[in-house]
N, C-alpha and C positions, 0 to 999 in steps of 0.2 A: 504494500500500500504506500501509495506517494500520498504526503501532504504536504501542506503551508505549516510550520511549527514556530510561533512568535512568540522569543523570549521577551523578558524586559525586567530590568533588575531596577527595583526602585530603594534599594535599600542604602544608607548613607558613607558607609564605609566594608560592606563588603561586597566582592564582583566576583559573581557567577559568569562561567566561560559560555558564551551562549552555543557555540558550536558543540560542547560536551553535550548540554543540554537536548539538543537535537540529535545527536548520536545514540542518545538513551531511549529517547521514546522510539527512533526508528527501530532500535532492537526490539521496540517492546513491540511495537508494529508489527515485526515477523514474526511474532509468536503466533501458535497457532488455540492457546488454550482459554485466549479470553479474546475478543476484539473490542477495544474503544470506535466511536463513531468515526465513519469518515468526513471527511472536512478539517478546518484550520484549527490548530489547536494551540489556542494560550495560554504559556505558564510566566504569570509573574511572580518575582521574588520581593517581599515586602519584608517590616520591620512588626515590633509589638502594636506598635498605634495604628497605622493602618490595619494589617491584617484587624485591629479589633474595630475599628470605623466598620470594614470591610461589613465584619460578621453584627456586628450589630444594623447596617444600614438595609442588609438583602433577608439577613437573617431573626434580626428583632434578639440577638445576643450579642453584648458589648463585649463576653469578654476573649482574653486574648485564645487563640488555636490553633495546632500546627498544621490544618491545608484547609482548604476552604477549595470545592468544587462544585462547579457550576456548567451542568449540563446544555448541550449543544442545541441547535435547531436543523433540522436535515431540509434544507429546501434543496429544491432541485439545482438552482445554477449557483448557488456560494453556502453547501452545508458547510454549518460549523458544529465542531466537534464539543467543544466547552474549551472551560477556561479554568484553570489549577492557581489556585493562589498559594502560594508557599509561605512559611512565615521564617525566615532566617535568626532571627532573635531566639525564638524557640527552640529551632535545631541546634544553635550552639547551646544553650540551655541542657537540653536530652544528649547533646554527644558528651558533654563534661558529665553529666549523673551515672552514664552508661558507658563511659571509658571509651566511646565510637569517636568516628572525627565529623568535624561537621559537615564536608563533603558527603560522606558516607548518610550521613544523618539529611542531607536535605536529597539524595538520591533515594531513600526510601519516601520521603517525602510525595515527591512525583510518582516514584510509582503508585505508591497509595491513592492518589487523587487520582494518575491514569486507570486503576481498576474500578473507582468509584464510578469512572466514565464507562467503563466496560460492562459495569452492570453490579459489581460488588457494593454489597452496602455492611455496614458495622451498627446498625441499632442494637441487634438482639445477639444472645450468648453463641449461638450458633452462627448468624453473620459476622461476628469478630473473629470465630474460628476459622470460617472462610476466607477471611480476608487474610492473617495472620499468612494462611498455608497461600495464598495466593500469594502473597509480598516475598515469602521467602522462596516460591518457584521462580515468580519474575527477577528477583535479586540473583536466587544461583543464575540464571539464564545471563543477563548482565554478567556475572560474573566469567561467566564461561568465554562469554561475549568481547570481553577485555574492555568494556562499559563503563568508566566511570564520571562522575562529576567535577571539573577543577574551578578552584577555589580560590579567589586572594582576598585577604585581609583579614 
């Protein structure tokens, strides 16, 4: 699957490589065990305050979260896939508690948001399990894949 994949990093002192970014979802794209929508897909990377405008203004919760996914519209001549908000404050938060690094920590990020688009959801005890066994198939796959996210600051 070809698509349009439109990074954008809004966060104030650290830069995600956009080209990594696109390298990751294309692997996720050849997978064969879940598929996200086709059409243009946007992942921004924000900070606490925004991601929490974010989820407060679509979502009616202020507080802060680490992805925020936003399903697509499939029209015939420009579907869009959705849109992945990432929250980079947060992943370096979760990579220092969990000894991970924050690349690592916002590549699970995206994946998580891309399977949310794929159809995985995390409410219930059994959809976390889902999701859980999904994030760690699509990670080894990335992994296998030689997939990662690069990072400065």
């Amino acid at each position: 699957m070809s698509r349009v994949i439109d990074v954008s990093v809004r966060h104030p002192r650290v830069r995600v490589s956009a080209a990594s970014v696109v390298a990751v979802v294309q692997a996720l794209d050849r997978r064969r065990s879940f598929r996200c929508p086709p059409g243009t897909l946007s992942i921004v990377f924000l900070g606490d305050r925004e991601t929490a405008k974010v989820h407060a203004d679509y979502l009616d919760d202020s507080s802060v979260t680490d992805v925020i996914t936003f399903p697509g519209e499939d029209h015939p001549g420009e579907p869009f896939a959705g849109e992945i908000c990432v929250n980079i404050d947060q992943a370096r938060r979760a990579a220092k508690e969990q000894g991970t690094t924050l690349a690592g920590e916002l590549r699970l990020y995206v994946v998580h948001g891309w399977l949310h688009l794929a159809g995985l959801l995390d409410g219930t005890r059994a959809q976390c399990a889902a999701m859980r066994a999904g994030e760690a198939a699509a990670l080894a796959h990335l992994d296998r894949a030689k997939r990662r996210l690069r990072v400065v600051g």
